[in-house]
Structure formats: C-alpha cells, structure tokens
C-alpha positions in Angstrom: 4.4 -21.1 -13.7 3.0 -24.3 -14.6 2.0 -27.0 -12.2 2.3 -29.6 -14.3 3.9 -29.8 -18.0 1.6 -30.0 -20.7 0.9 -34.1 -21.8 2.4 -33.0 -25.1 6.2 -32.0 -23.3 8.7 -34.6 -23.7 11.0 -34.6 -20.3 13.3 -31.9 -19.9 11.3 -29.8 -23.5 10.2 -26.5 -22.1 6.9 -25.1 -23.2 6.4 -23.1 -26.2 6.5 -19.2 -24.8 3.3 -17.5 -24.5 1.8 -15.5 -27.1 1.1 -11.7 -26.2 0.1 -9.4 -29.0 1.4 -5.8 -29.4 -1.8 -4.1 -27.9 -2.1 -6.0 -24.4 1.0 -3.5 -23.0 1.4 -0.1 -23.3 4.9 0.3 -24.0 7.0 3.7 -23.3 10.3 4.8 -23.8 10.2 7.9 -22.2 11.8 8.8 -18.9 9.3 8.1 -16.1 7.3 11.2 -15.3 7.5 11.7 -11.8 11.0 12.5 -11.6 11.6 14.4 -14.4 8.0 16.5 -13.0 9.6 16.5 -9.0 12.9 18.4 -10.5 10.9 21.0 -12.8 9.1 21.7 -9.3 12.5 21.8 -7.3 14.7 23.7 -10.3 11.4 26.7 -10.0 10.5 26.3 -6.3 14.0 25.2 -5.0 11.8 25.7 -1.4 9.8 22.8 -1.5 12.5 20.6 -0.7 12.3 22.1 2.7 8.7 20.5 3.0 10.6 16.5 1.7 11.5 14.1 4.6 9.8 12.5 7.4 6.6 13.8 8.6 7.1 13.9 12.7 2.7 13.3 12.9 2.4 10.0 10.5 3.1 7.9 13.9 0.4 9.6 15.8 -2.2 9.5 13.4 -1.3 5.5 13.0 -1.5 5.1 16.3 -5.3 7.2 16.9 -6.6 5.6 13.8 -5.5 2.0 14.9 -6.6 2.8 18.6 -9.9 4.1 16.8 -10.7 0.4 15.0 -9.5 -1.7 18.1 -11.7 0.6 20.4 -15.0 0.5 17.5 -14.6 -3.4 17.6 -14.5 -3.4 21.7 -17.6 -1.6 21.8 -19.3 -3.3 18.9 -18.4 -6.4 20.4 -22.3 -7.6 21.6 -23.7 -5.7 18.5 -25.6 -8.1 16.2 -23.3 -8.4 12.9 -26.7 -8.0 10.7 -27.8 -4.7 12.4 -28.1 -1.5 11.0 -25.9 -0.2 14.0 -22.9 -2.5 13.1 -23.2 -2.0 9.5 -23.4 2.0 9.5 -20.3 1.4 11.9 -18.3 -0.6 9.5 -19.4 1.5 6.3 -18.7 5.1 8.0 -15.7 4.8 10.8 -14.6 1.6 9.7 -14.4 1.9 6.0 -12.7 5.8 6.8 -10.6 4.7 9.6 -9.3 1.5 6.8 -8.5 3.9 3.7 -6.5 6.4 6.2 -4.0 3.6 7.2 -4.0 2.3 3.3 -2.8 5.5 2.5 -0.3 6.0 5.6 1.1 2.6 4.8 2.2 3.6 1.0 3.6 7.0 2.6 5.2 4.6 5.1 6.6 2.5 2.5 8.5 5.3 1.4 10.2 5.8 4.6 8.2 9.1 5.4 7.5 8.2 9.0 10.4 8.0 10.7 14.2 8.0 9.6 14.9 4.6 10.2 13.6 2.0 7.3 13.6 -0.4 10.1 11.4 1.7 12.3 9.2 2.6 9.2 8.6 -1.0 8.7 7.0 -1.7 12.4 5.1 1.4 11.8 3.4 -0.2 8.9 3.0 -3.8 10.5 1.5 -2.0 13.0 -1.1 0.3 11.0 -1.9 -3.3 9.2 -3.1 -5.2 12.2 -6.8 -3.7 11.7 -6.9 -4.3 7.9 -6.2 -8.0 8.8 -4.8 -8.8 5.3 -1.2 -8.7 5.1 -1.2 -6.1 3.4 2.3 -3.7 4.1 4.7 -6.9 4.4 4.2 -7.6 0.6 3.5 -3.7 -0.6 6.7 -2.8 0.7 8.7 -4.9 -1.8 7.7 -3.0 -4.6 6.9 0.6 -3.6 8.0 1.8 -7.2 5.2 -0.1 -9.0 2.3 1.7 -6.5 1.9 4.9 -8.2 4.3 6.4 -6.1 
C-alpha cells in the first residue's frame, strides 16, 4: 500500500502491478501435508485420537510460568540492569520462562487450553502480559499460517 501515488499517476490511474519473478515463491499444488499425515496416523493408530482435545495442565503451567517472570522482576527490582546477576537472570529464567509461554500461546491459539475459544483467548492475553509485545492478540488471527 502506497502512501502517496507515484508523481508519474494521473488522478484516479492505479499503479502499474508489481513485478515478481517465478522463483521468489515456492508454489505447490499439493494437498497440505499436515492433514493428509494426521489421518495416515489416525486411519493406523485410530487411538491417538484419544490423546486430541484440551490439555486440563496448559492453564497451570501459564499461570506458574507467568507468576515465575512477575516474581523474577519483583526480586530483581533493585538489581543494577548492567550486572552480571540481572543479565544471567534474564538470559537463563527469563529467556526459558519467555519461549515456554511462546509456545503455550500457539497451542492456545488452537483452542487446546480450555473448551471455550473465548476462555482460550484470556488465557493467551494473559500468558502475553510478560512478553510485553502484543504478541497473541495478532497471532491468533492467522493460526493456519504458524506452522501449525
């Protein structure tokens, strides 16, 4: 999207469309491989599909992972930021504690935390507030294109 048309545009011309050769994409026409994997897997295993659904635990480890980063930055809160103490804080718990809620916020986004897709979405607001970037509002819109 352009913010302003090109000085060469008469009003109400729209641009020329934008070039793209046939190597920038990699273009398939095959059925995605996910599904057509997760029924091989179910047609020879047809037990597995007992293990699909919600996972009851996916709350409570949100909640002791998030507890975990609000209670690292209480008691960090007099620590110099350029200490050895703060950084080896940040790089071990904080860093760990950061990639565990990335991760429960994709399996969130797939409704695996509670059965509710309302309830699933305050889950994942709420396993965002340490990462600080807005990170599950604008993941959940797309689920399909995370590597799901």
């Amino acid at each position: 999207m352009r913010s302003k048309p090109s000085p060469s545009l008469t009003p109400g011309e729209a641009p020329p469309p934008l070039k793209t050769k046939e190597h920038d994409f990699f273009w398939t026409y095959t059925e995605e491989p996910h599904r057509t994997r997760r029924m091989a897997i179910i047609k020879a295993h047809p037990e597995v599909t007992k293990l699909c659904g919600p996972e009851p635990l996916t709350k409570y480890v949100v909640l002791g992972v998030v507890s975990l980063q609000i209670a690292t930055a209480y008691l960090l809160r007099n620590t110099p930021f350029f200490s050895w103490t703060f950084f080896l804080t940040a790089y071990v718990i904080g860093a760990t504690a950061n990639q565990n809620l990335f991760l429960a916020i994709h399996e969130i986004s797939h409704n695996l935390a509670f059965r509710s897709a309302g309830m699933n979405r305050a889950i994942a607001i709420f396993a965002n507030l340490p990462i600080g970037i807005p990170y599950s509002a604008s993941f959940r819109v797309r689920p399909a294109q995370s590597g799901s």
